[in-house]
N, C-alpha and C positions, 0 to 999 in steps of 0.2 A: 339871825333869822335864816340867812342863805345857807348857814352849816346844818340845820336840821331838814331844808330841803336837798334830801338825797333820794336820788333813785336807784332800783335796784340794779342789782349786777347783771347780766344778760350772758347766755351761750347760745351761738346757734350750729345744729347739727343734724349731717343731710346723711344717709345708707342707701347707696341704689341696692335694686334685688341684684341677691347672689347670681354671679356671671354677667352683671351689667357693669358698663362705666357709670361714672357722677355725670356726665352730660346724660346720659339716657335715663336720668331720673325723674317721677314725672311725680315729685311732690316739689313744695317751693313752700322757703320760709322768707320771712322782712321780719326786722326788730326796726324801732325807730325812737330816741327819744325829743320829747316834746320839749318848747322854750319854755320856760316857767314864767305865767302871769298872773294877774289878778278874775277873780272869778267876780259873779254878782253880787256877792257878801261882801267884797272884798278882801280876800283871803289871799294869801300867796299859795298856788297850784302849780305840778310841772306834773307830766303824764308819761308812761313809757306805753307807745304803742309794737302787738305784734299781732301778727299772722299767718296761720298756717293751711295751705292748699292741698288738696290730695287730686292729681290729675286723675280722671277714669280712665285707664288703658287704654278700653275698646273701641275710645273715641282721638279723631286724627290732632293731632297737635297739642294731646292731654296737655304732657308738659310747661307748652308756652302759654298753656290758660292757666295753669295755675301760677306761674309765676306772674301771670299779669292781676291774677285774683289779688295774691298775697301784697304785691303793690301800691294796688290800688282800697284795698280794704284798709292799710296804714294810713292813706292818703286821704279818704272819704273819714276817716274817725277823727284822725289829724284837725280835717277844717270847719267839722261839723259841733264842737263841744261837747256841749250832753249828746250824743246821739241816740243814746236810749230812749230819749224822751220824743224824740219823734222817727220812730221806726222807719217807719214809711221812706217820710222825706230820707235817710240816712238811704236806705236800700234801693231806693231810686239815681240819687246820684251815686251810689256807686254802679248800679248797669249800666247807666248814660257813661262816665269813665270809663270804664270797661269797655263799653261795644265801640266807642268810638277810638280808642288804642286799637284794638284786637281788629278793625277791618283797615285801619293801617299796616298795622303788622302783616296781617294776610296778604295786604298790595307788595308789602317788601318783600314776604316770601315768597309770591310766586314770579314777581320780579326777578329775585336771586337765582329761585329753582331754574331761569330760564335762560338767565346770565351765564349759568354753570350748565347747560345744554344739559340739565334734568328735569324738564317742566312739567309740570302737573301731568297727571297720567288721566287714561279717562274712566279708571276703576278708582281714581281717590279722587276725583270730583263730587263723588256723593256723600262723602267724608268731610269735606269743606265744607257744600251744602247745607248735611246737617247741623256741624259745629262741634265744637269742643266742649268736653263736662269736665267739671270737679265740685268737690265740697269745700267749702271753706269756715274756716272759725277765725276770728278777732277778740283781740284783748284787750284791753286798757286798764295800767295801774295806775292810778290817781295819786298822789301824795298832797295832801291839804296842813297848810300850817297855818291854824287862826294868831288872834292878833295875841294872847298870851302865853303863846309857844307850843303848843298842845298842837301834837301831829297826827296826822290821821291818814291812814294805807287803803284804798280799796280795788277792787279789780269787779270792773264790768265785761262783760263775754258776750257774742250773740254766736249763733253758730246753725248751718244748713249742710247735717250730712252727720258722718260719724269722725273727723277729726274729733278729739276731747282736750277738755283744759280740767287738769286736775291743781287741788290745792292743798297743797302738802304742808302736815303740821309735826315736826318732831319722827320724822322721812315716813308716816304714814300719810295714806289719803284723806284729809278731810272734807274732802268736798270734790266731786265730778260733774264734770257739764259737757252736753247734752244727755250722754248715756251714764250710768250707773252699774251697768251687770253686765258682765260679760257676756250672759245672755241677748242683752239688746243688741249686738250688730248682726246687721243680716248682709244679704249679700245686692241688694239694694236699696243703697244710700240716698239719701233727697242732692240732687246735684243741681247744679247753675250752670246754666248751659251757653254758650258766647252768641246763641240766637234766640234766646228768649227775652224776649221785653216786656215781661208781663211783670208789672213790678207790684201791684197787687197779690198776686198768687206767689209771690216769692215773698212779700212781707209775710203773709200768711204761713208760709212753713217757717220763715226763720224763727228760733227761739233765743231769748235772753236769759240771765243770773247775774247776780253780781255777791260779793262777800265782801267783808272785812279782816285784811291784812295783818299780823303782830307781827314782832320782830323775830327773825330766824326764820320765818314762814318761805315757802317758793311756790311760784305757778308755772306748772310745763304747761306746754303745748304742744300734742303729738297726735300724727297722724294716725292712722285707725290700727294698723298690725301693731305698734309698741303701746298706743290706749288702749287693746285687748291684752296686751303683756301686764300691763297695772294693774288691771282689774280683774286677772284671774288668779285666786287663790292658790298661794304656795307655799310649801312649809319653810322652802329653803329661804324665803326672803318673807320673814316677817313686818320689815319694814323697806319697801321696796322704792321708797325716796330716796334713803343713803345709799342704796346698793346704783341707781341712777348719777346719784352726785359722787360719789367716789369714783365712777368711770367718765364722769362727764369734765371733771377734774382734770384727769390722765388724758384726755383730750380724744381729738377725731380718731386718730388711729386704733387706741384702746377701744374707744365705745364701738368701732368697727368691727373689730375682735368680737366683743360681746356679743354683738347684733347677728353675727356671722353663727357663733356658738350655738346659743339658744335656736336661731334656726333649724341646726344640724340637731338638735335634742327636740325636736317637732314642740320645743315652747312657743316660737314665733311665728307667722303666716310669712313667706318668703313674699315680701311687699317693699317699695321703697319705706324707708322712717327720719324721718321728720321732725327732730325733740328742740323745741325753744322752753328753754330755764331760765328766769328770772327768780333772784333769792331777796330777796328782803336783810339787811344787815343789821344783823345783833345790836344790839343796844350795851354799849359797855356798861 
């Protein structure tokens, strides 16, 4: 029974924009897999949780909000179970997580900033103030093995903003979440902001999906410039999952290359990117 409970394979890969370093990158991914127990059917379940943050620029500390997003979004899915099934409650404890890290971290940093005789200025005072934004998306693949061996793959998603989780079947897209068309990103995202506590009006934006998993199947997870790379139509890449998994293969360095390319050919929006791959393993 424990050899049919397997989860999938996982890669995580980060691109700051062209001319930046990898610390000045202000997306943030977490993969995490789950202990495998018994559900209320009593079924054997084991979960692979991820998530991806897209920091907003314009706002002071994007970066370290989104890494505390993508964190704490593994963290809240992690201890919550179902957490589709109650929204709410899910989105709530994860702002409470959230705001209560993020105004420690703030005490450390301007601790530091002051340590290091560079303390808070009093034109980014209103930068703190206001807070930090990002959008974030979560996943969770589920693997269920009933009691006469019959295994079952799903993946649940919620998602506030334009990161997307595609679901790739035979390296096309079968399935996109939140957006669909390349048309839908605009240039104002719904974002989570490290001062808003309104966990009502943020249930209310968040959306969910969930699908069902075969074998050979994969779900990325990628920030908004390589989710408008998926989704817009090209002759050169009719199947634009294997053209991802044969660079994603070839590792960080190559998909760099790539990400770098397609920029310089005005395919890409020169943005940090963000790809979490999980593949689903073929069935001998």
């Amino acid at each position: 029974m424990a050899d049919l409970l397997v989860l999938p394979e996982w890669q995580l890969l980060r691109v700051p924009k062209a001319g930046s370093r990898i610390e000045e990158c202000e997306d943030a991914g977490r993969v995490w897999d789950g202990d495998p127990h018994f559900d209320g059917e009593g079924r054997t379940v084991a979960s692979l949780y991820a998530a991806v943050s897209d920091g907003a620029s314009e706002s002071l500390l994007a970066g370290a909000w989104a890494d505390r997003l993508a964190n704490d979004t593994v963290e809240s899915m992690t201890l919550a179970g179902d957490w589709w099934r109650d929204l709410s409650g899910f989105v709530g404890d994860l702002m409470s997580r959230s705001a209560i890290r993020w105004d420690a971290f703030l005490t450390w940093y301007q601790d530091d900033r002051a340590a290091r005789g560079r303390p808070i200025t009093w034109y980014e005072q209103p930068g703190l103030e206001k807070g930090a934004f990002a959008t974030v998306l979560g996943a969770e693949i589920r693997v269920t093995v009933a009691d006469g061996g019959d295994v079952r793959r799903d993946w649940y998603a919620f998602a506030l903003g334009d990161s997307c989780l595609f679901h790739i079947r035979d390296g096309h897209v079968h399935g996109a979440f939140p957006l669909a068309a390349v048309e839908d990103f605009g240039i104002t995202p719904q974002l989570l902001g490290s001062r808003n506590h309104d966990v009502a009006l943020v249930t209310d934006r968040v959306t969910v999906a969930q699908g069902e998993l075969l074998p050979g199947d994969e779900v990325l997870l990628a920030s908004d410039a390589l989710a408008a790379w998926l989704l817009t139509p090209d002759n050169e890449s009719t199947a634009p999952g294997k053209r991802l998994a044969r660079l994603v293969d070839l590792g960080e360095e190559s998909f760099e290359e790539w990400v770098n390319d397609q920029r310089a050919r005005s395919r890409m929006r020169n943005d940090d990117v963000t790809l979490i791959r999980m593949r689903v393993r073929a069935e001998a």
